[in-house]
C-alpha positions as CSV (number, residue, x, y, z in Angstrom):
1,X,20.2,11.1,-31.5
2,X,20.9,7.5,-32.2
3,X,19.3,4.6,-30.5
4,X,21.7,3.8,-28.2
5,X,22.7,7.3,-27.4
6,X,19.2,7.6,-26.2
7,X,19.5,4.3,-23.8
8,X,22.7,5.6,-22.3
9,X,21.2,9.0,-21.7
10,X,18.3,7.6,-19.5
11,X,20.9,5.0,-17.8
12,X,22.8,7.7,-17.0
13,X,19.1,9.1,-16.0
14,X,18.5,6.7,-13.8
15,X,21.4,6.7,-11.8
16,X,21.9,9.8,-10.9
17,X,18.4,10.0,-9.6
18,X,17.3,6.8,-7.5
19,X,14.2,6.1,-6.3
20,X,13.4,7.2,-2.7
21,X,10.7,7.2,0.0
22,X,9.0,10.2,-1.0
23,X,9.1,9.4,-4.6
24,X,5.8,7.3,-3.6
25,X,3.7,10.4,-2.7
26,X,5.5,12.3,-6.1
27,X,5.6,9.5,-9.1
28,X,8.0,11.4,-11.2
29,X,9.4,13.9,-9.3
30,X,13.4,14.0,-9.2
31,X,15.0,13.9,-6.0
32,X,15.9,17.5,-4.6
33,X,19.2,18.0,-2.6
34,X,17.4,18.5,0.4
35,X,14.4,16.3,1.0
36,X,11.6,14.6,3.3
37,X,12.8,11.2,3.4
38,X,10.4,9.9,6.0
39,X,7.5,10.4,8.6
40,X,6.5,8.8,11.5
41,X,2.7,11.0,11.7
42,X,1.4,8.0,14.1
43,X,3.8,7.2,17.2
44,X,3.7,4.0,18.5
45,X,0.7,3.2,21.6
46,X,-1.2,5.5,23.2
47,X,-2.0,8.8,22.1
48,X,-1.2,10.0,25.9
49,X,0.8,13.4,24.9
50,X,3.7,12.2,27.0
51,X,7.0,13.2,26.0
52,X,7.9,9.9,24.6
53,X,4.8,9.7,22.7
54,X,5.5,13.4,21.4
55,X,9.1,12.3,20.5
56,X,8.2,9.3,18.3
57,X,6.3,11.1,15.7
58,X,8.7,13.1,13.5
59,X,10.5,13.9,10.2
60,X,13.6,12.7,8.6
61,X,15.1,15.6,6.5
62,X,18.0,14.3,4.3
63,X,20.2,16.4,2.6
64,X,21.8,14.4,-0.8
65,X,24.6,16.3,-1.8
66,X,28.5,15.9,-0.5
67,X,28.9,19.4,1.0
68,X,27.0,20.4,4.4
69,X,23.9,22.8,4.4
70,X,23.0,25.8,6.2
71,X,19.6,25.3,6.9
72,X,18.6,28.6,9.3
73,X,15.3,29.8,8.3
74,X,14.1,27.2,6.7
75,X,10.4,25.8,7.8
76,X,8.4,22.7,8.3
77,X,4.9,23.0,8.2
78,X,1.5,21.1,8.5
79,X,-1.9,21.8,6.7
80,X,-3.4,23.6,10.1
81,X,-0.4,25.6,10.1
82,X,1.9,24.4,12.6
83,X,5.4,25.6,12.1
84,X,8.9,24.8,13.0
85,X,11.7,27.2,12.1
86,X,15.0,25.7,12.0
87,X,17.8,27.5,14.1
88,X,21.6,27.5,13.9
89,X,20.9,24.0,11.8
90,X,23.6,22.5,9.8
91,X,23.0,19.6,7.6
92,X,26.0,17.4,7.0
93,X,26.5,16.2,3.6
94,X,24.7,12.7,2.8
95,X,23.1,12.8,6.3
96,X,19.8,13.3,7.7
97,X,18.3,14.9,10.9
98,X,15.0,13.9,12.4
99,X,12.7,16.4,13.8
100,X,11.1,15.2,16.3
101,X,7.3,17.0,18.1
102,X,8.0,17.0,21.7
103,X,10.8,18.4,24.2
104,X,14.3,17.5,23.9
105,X,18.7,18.6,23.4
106,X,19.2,19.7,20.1
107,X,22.2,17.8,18.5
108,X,23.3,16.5,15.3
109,X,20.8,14.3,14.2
110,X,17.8,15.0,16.3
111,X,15.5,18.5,16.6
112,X,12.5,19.5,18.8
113,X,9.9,21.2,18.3
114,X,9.4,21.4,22.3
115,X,5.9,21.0,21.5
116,X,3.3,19.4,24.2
117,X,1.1,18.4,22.0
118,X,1.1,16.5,18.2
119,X,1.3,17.9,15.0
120,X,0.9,15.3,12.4
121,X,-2.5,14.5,11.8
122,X,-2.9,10.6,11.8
123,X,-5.5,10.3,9.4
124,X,-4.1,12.5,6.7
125,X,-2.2,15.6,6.7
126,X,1.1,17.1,4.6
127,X,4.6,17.9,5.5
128,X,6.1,20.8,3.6
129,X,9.8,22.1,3.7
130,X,10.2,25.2,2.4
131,X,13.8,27.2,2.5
132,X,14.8,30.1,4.0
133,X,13.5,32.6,1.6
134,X,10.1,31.2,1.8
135,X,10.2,28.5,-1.4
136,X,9.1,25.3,-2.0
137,X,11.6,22.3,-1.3
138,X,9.6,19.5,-1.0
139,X,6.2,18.1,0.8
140,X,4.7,14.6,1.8
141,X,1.6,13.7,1.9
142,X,-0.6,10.9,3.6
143,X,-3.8,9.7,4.3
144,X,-7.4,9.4,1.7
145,X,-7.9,12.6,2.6
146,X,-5.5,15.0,2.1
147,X,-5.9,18.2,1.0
148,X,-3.3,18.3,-1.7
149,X,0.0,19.5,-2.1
150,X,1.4,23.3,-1.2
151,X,4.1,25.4,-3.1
């Protein structure tokens, strides 16, 4: 392969995988079709367990391709083992829904987990997605103490 055969090849590379959010917690790691792309583990104030409180720690999952996504099955878990199972979900293409901890209406870009308690640990803790047949999509991770990654 020539030279500049080789510098188109990882331009061509690097565009059709951009850098995003989670890319931090996996240097290297190209971009799945469905992803975390953020996570609010810490809500704003008071740890009080109100609904509000609940309802501002969550997790954004984005789906990168053009075509919607059947995500029924499919799971989002914590290190202690806290699970959400996603139900009649449908991920429009190049769009993202946020699953939020406490009780709310389902729609089109917000879940609940109708939870009355929290599930992301602040001080460190991973998020993993893992599809409907049980396998590894994608995880974040936070905090000095972490436990490491899950597949």
């Amino acid at each position: 392969m020539t030279a500049v055969a080789a510098v188109a090849a990882a331009a061509v590379g690097a565009v059709a995988l951009p850098a995003t959010a989670a890319d931090r917690h996996h240097p290297g790691r190209a971009r799945a079709a469905v992803y975390i792309s953020s996570v609010r583990y810490d809500s704003p104030g008071r740890d009080d367990r109100s609904n509000w409180s609940l309802n501002q720690e969550w997790v954004d999952i984005t789906n990168s391709t053009r075509r919607a996504l059947n995500l029924d099955g499919w799971t989002l878990r914590d290190e202690d083992g806290h699970t959400f199972t996603f139900r009649h979900v449908r991920l429009g293409g190049r769009s993202t829904v946020r699953v939020h901890t406490g009780d709310g209406r389902d729609g089109r870009r917000d879940l609940f987990q109708d939870r009355r308690a929290y599930v992301w640990n602040n001080g460190y803790d991973t998020a993993t997605l893992r599809n409907d047949r049980g396998r590894f999509v994608d995880d974040v991770s936070w905090g000095r103490h972490h436990r490491g990654h899950r597949r």
